[in-house]
C-alpha positions in Angstrom: 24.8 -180.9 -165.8 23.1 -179.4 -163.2 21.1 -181.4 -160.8 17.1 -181.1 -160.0 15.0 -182.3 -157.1 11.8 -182.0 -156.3 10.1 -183.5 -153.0 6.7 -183.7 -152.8 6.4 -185.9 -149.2 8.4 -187.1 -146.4 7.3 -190.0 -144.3 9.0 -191.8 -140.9 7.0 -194.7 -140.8 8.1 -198.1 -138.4 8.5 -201.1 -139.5 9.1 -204.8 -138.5 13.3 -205.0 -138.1 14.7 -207.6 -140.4 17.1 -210.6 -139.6 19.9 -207.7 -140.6 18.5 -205.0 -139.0 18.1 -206.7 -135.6 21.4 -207.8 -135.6 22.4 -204.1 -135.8 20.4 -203.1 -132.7 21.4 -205.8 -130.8 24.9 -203.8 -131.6 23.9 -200.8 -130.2 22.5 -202.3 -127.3 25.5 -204.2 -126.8 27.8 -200.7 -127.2 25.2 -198.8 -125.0 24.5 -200.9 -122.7 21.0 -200.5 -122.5 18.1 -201.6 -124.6 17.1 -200.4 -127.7 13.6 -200.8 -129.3 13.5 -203.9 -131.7 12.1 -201.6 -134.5 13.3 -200.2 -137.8 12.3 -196.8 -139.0 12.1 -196.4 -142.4 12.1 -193.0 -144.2 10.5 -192.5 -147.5 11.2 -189.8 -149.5 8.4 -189.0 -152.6 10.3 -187.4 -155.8 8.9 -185.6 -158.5 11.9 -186.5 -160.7 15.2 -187.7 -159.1 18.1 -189.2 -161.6 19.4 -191.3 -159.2 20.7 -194.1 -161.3 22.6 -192.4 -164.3 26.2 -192.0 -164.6 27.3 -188.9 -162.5 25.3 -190.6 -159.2 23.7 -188.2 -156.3 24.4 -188.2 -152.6 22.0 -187.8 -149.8 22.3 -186.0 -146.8 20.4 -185.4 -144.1 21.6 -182.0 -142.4 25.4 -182.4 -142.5 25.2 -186.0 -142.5 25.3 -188.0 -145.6 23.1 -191.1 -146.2 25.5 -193.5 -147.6 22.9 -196.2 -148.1 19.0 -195.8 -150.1 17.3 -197.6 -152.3 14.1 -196.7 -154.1 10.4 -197.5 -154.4 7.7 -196.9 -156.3 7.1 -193.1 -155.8 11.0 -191.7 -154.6 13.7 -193.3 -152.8 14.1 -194.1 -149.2 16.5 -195.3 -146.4 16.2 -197.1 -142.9 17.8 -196.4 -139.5 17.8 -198.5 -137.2 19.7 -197.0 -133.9 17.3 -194.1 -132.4 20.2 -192.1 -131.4 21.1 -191.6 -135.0 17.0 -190.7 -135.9 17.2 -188.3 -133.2 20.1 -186.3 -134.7 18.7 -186.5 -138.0 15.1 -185.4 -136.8 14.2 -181.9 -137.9 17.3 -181.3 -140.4 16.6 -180.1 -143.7 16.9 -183.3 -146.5 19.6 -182.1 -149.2 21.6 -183.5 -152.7 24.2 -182.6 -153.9 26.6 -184.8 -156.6 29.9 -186.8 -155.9 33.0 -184.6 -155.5 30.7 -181.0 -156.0 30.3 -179.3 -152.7 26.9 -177.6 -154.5 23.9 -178.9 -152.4 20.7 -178.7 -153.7 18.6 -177.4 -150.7 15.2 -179.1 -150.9 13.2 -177.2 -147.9 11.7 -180.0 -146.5 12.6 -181.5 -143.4 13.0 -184.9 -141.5 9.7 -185.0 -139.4 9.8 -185.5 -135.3 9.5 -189.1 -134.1 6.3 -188.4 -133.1 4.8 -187.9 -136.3 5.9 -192.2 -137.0 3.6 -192.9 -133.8 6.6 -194.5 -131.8 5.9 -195.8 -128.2 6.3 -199.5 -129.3 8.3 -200.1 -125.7 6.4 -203.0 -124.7 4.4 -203.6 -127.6 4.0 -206.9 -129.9 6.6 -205.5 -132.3 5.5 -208.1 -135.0 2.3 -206.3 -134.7 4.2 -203.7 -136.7 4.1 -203.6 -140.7 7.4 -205.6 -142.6 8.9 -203.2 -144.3 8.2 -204.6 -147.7 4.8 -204.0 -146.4 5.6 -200.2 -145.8 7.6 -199.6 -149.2 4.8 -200.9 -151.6 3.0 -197.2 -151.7 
């Protein structure tokens, strides 16, 4: 069964962190040693028509590097980061699929937008001034 995606949008939008998600970038800032921004960036991906739920399952990637954790929404599917090392490495690569244990991508064309396109520059700012992400995921 051959497997067909179609994306019609890609957003990077920020978002309030979550209880979860801020424990995770206290992590990094812990590991680094420096601060990282107290903000979550969630990446929504708008599908045409995307099985993702039947029986023979579909991985993401971004670039060469897989997402191992999305979820969906209303209009596609989407997934969070929430170290901005990680968004900068995904930034710019081209979003692909590609079913468990095939090594057949499905190339979509479209591409992760730049950090600048989710309006960062939150250093400093009220981050609860900042949409929840269930907030962000209801379009």
């Amino acid at each position: 069964m051959s497997l067909e995606v179609v994306l019609t949008n890609v957003q990077l939008l920020l978002a309030r962190p979550e209880e979860a998600d801020l424990r995770k970038i206290n992590h990094y800032a812990a590991r680094r040693g420096a601060e990282v921004e107290e903000v979550s960036y969630i990446i929504k991906l708008y599908t045409e028509n995307l099985p993702l739920y039947n029986s023979m399952g579909v991985e993401l990637f971004v670039g060469d590097q897989q997402i191992r954790q999305y979820s969906s929404f209303k209009n596609g599917i989407y997934f969070k980061v929430n170290d901005p090392q990680q968004l900068s490495t995904l930034q710019g690569e081209e979003i692909r699929f590609r079913r468990p244990g095939t090594n057949e991508f499905v190339n979509t064309g479209i591409r992760l937008p730049a950090e600048e396109s989710a309006n960062r520059g939150t250093r400093g700012a009220d981050v609860t001034q900042l949409p929840t992400q269930e907030e962000v995921l209801r379009e």
